[in-house]
N, C-alpha and C positions, 0 to 999 in steps of 0.2 A: 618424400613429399616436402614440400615449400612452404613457408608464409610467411610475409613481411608485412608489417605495419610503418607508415612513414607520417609525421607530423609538420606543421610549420608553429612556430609561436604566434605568427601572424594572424595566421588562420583557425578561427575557432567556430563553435557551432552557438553556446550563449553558458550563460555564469548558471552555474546550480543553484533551483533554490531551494535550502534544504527542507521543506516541506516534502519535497521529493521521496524523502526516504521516511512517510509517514505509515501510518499503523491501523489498525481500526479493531474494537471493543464490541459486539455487541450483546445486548441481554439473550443470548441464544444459547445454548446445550450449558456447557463447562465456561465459558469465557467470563465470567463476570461470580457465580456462585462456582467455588470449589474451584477454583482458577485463579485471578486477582485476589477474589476473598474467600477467606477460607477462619473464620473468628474463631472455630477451635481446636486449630491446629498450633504445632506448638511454637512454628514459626512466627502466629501469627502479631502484628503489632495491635495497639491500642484501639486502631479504629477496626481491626477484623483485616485488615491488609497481610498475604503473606510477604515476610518480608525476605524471603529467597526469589519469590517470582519478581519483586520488585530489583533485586541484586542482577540477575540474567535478563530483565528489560533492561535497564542501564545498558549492559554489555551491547545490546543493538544501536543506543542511540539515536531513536527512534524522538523526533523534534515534534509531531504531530500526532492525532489518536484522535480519527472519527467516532462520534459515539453520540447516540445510544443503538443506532443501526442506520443500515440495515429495514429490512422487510417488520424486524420490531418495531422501528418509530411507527408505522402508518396506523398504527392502531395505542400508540402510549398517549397515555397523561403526564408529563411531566412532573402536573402537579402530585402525583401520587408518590414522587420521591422523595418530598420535602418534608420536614418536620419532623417531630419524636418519631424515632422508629416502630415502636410500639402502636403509631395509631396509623401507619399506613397501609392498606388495604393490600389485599392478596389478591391478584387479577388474573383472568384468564389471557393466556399470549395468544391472539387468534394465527399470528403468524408463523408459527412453531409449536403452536396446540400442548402448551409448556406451562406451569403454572408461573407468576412474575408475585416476587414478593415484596419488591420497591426496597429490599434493603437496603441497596445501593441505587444513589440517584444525585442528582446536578453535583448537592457538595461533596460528597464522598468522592466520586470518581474523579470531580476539578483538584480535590487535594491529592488525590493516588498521583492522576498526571502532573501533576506539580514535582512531586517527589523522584518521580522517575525522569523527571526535565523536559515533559512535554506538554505542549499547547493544546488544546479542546479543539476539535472540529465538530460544533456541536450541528446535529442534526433536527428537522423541527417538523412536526406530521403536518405534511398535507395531503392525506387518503382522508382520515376522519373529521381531522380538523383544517383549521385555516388561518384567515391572515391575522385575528384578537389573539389567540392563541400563540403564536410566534413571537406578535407583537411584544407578550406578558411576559414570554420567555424570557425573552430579550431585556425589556425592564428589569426582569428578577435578576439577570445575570449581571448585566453590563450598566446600570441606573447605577448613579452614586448614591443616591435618596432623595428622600420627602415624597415619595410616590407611595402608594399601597403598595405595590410589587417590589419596590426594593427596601422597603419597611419592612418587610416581612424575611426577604433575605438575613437582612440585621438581626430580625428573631429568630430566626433560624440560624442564628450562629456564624455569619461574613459581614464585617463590618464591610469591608471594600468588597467594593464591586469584579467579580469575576474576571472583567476583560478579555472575551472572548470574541477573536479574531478571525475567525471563520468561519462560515455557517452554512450548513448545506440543507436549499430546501427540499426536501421530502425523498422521497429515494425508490428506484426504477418506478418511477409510475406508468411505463409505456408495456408492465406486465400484467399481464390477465391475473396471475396470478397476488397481484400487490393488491392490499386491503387501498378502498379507495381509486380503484386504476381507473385512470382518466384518459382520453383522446387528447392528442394533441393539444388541440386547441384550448380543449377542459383545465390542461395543464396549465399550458403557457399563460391564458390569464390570471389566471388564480396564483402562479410565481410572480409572474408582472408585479399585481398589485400586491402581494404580499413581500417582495422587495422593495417596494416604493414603500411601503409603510414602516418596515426596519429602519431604511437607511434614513427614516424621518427623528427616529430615536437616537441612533447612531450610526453617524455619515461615513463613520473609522473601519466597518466593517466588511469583509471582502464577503461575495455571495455564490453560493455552487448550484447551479439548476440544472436537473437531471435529464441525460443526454440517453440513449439507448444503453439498455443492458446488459445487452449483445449485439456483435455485430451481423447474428444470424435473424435479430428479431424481421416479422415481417415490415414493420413500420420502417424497416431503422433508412436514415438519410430524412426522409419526409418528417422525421418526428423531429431530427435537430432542428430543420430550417426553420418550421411551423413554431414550435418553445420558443426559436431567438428570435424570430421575426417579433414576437410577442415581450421576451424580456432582454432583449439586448442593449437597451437604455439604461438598467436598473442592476443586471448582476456582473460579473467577473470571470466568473470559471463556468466551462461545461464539463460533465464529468460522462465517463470513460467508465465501462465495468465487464471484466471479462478474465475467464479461469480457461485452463486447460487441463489434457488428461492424455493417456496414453492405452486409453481404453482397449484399442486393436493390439494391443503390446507390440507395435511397428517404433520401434525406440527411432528410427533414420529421420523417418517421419514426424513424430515426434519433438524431436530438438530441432523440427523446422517451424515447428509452431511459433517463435516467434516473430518469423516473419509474417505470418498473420497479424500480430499485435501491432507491428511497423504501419500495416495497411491501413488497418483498424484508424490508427490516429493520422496518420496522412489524410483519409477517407476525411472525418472528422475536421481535421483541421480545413481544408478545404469549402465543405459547407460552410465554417462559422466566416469566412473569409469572403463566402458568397454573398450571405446575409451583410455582413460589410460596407460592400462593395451597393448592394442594394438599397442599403439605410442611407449608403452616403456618410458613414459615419467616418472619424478619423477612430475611434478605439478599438483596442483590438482583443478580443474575445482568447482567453489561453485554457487551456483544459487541465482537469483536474481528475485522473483515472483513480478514481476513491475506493476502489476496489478489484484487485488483481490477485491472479495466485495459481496455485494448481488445485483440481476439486476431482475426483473424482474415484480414490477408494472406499469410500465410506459410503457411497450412494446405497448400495445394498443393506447394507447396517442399519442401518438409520430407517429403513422400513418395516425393520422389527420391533423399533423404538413402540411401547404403549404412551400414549397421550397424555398428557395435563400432570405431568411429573413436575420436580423442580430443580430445574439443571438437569436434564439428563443429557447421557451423554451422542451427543450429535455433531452430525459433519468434523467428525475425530481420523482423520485422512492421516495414517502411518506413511512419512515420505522415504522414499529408498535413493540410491546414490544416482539413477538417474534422474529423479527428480532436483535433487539439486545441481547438476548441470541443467535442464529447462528455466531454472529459478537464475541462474548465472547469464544464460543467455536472454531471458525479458528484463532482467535488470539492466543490460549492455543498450537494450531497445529503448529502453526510458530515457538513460541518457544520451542517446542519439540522438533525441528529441528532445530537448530541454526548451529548444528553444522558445516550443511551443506546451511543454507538460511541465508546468509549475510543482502542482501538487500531486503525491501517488498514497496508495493507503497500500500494503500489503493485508489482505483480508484472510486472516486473523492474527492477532497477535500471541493468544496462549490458549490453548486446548482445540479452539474452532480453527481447520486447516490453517494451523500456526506452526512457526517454529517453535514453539516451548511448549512441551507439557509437563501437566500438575499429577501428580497419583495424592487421590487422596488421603490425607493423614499422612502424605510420606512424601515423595520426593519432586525435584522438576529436573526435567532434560531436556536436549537441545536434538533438535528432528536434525535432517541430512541438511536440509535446506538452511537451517540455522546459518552456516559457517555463511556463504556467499552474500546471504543479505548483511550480514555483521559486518564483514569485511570493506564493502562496498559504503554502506552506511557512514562506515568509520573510515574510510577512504578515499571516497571519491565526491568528495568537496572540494570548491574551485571552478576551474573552468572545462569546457570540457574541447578540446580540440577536435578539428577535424580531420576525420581519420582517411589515411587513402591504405587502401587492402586490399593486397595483392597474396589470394587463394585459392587452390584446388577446391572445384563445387562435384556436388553428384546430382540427382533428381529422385523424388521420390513422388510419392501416388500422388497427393498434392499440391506439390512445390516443385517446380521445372530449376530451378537453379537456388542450389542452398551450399555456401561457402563453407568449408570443413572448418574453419577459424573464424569465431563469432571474437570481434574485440575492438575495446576502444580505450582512448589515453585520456587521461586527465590532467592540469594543471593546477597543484594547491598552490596558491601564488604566497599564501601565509607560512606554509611549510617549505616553502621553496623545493618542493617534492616534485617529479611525474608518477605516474600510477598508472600502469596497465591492468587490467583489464582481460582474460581470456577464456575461450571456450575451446577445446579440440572436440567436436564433433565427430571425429571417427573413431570407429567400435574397433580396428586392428592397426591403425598405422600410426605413428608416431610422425610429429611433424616439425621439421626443422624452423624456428621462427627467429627473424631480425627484426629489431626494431631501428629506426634511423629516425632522426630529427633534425631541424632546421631552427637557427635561434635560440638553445639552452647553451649550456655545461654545465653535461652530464660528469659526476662527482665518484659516485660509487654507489652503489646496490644495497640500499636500508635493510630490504628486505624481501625475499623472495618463498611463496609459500603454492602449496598444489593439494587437492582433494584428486587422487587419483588411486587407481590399483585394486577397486574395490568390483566385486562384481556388481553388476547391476541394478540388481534388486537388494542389496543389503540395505537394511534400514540400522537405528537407533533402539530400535523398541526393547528388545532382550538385553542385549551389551549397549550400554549409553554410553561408551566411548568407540563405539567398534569406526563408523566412518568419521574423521574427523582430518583435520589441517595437517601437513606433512612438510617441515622446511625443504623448499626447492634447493640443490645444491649444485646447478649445473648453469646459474645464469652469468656470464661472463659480459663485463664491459672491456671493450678495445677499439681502439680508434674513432673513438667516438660511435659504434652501434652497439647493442642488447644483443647479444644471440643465446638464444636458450633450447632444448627442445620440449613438445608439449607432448606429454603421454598419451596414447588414445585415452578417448573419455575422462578427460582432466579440467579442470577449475584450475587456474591460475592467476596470479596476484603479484605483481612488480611493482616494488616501490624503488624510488631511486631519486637519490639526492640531486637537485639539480638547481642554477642559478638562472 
């Protein structure tokens, strides 16, 4: 079997922006107590930070980190994480039926992400609360001073103003399930004006208003057009939220799921382009998928959880080596689509269906899935060209045409690098692939790397080094093409020096 990928320098799809490759935090199971913070562990720093989990964030590169949720905001006080520690109150999490102890709140976490090189995507309740409440937020954060709200900041210990550049209001409200869940309509005025009222504080801020859940929801299409019809004056971004799973253990299947995600935001982008076209408007509405990923071992688990604990351990999804090929092929999805997906959160970033976990009192390790989004991360900055892909397809229950070879090129124009990109979809065959371009010179092969050879189901969890990166040593330049071959069930990574 065959596959070729062909580029031009000419032809591109749009510039990466690295928000793309962002993160998300929220007050739920492990992710924030005994996760991020862990104050008597022995790793931990000065403020209760462990500072191993902060050494393997690093490693991702990770520019962005939604927080504080999540299905947690619609029911938080923000104000309840400010001030002496000692006098902030112990709350019920009705969202995760979790006890919240506010140890960590606005400064803690603004300086964690600071240290690991990331920017806040702060999030702000609109289930219980509303547009005063965002408003204060927003003063507390981003107000230089002379205000109550940012006076208080100052006593609380930041003299400057937080400077937080993103802001997402309230989160899946089109669920039954979401504290506060609103119709449509319900929603979209109450974002409306509560954008209008932010951007009155500060004009500098970009704005995320919640798009469907899922692309399975009943509302979903009617609830984008109905939100933007309502806020497309006021915000920036729609957001995108959706996991997968290999539930039926049909792996063929499976790693065609992300062409669902492709659909997903085509889907998507289409509506906001409808509303558009209907406002009459010239701006143009780009999406922000704030939460993606794979979810779906721990669903059992987690129903034996008892209630009103603190940090307990939830949505702790052990990923195996076909999960990070599914994680290699939505990431290839993403940037397919740059043109139109700005921002992306992979949900979660450490303990909650993350790449890294914490053992308490003891160590952190990197899940299956760890390697491709690091690689990618730290990779595939630039541009992202457009690919012509020329590949044997099969069909499975699903998906009537799913290419054996999920892949795409990139241009660092800073590193004067390309980067490939690959997935070998097939469970026995091994496949011959060329790469050819139009408008480089190509230099020599930086570096060539594969996650292959591994059965299936191997994870991380016993052995923390058992699936891990393997030097590629079969990729040859000549005559100006790449020809390599791709293992079944392989992750693949070409760098290559180029002018």
């Amino acid at each position: 079997m065959e596959a070729k990928l062909s580029v031009n320098r000419q032809n591109t799809i749009s510039k990466i922006d690295k928000r793309l490759y962002g993160s998300f935090i929220e007050h739920l199971g492990r992710a924030v107590y005994d996760g991020i913070y862990e104050p008597e562990h022995k790793n931990a720093d000065a403020d209760g930070f462990r500072k191993d989990v902060k050494e393997v964030v690093a490693e991702l590169n990770v520019p962005l980190i939604r927080y504080p949720g999540g299905n947690f905001v619609s029911g938080y006080k923000w104000e309840d994480g400010i001030g002496p520690k000692e006098t902030r109150p112990k709350k019920l999490d009705l969202a995760w039926r979790s006890l919240e102890t506010n140890q960590v709140g606005i400064h803690e976490f603004a300086k964690w992400a600071k240290e690991v090189n990331a920017e806040v995507n702060m999030a702000v309740n609109l289930g219980t609360r509303g547009i005063q409440e965002a408003v204060e937020c927003l003063e507390y954060c981003n107000f230089e001073g002379g205000t109550y709200w940012s006076e208080l900041r100052k006593k609380n210990g930041e003299e400057k103003p937080f400077n937080i550049k993103t802001w997402s209001l309230g989160n899946e409200m089109d669920g039954p399930w979401q504290i506060g869940h609103k119709t449509a309509d319900e929603y979209g005025r109450l974002a409306a004006e509560t954008a209008k009222a932010m951007k009155l504080v500060d004009d500098s801020i970009e704005l995320v208003v919640c798009g469907s859940s899922t692309s399975t929801m009943p509302t979903f299409g009617d609830w984008e057009r109905i939100v933007l019809e309502h806020t497309y004056d006021y915000v920036d971004y729609l957001s995108l939220h959706c996991y997968y799973g290999n539930k039926e253990d049909d792996l063929g299947n499976y790693l065609a799921q992300s062409l669902d995600m492709d659909r997903f935001i085509k889907t998507v982008v289409s509506i906001c382009d409808y509303v558009k076209v209907k406002k009459g408007s010239k701006k143009q509405i780009n999406l922000s998928f704030d939460e993606w990923n794979i979810w779906y071992h721990s669903n059992d688990q987690d129903k034996e959880q008892a209630p009103w604990q603190v940090a307990p351990p939830l949505l702790e999804d052990i990923y195996n080596f076909e999960d990070a090929l599914m994680l290699g092929c939505l990431l290839i999805t993403l940037l397919k689509n740059v043109d139109r997906v700005k921002i992306a959160c992979l949900a979660q970033l450490v303990n909650v269906i993350a790449p890294i976990m914490t053992e308490k009192n003891g160590d952190t390790w990197k899940q299956t899935i760890f390697y491709p989004f690091m690689q990618v991360s730290n990779y595939g900055r630039g541009t992202v060209l457009t690919s012509h892909i020329t590949s044997e397809s099969y069909k499975t229950k699903d998906f009537d045409e799913v290419p054996y070879i999920e892949t795409i090129a990139i241009h660092n124009e800073e590193k004067e690098e390309l980067v490939i990109f690959a997935v070998n979809r097939s469970e026995d065959t091994s496949i011959a692939f060329t790469f050819e371009e139009d408008g480089f010179e190509m230099e020599s092969i930086s570096e060539a790397t594969e996650l292959a050879g591994y059965d299936k189901k191997d994870t991380n969890e016993s052995n923390h080094e058992l699936v891990t990166l393997s030097i590629k040593t079969d990729v040859v330049l000549e005559n100006d093409i790449i020809s390599t071959t791709m293992k079944p069930l392989s992750w693949n990574v070409i760098r290559i020096k180029a002018k």
